[in-house]
N, C-alpha and C positions, 0 to 999 in steps of 0.2 A: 662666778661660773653659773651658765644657765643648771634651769631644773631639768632634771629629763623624768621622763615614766618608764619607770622598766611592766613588763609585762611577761609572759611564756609566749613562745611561741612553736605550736608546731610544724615543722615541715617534714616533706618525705625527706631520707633519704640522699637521693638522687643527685633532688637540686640545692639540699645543705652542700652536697658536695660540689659544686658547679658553682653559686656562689664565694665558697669559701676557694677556689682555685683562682677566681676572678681578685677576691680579699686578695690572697698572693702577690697576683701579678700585679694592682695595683698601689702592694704593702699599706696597706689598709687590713684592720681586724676586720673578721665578717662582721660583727657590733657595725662598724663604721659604714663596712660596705653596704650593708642593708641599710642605713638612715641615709645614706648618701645617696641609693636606687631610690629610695619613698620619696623624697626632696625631689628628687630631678622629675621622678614620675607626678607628683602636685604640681609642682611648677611647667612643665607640660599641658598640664592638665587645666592649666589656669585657677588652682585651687586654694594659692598660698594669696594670703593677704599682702598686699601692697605693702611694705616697710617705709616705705617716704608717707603716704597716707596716712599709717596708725603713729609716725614719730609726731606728728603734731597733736595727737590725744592723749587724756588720761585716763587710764577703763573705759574707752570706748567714746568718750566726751568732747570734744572741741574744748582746749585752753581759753 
């Protein structure tokens, strides 16, 4: 199983609740739904490293 980093997080409110009704409809925990919205917004984003790329290194190295 990967690692994950837990952290606190504050939000209003508002849009805890507005996530967490989206969590619902997609029965997904808000946990998931919020790692599954940051995920999609890097990838978007062009933020997230290449997986085909780093699968040929080791800590960053060429094999």
């Amino acid at each position: 199983m990967s690692k994950k980093k837990s952290f606190a997080l504050r939000i209003d409110p508002e849009t805890f609740k507005s996530i967490e009704k989206w969590a619902d409809d997609e029965f997904r925990s808000v946990n998931g739904q919020l790692e599954w919205m940051i995920h999609k917004c890097l990838k978007d984003a062009k933020r997230l490293k290449d997986k085909k790329k780093t699968e040929g290194t080791i800590n960053g190295d060429e094999k």
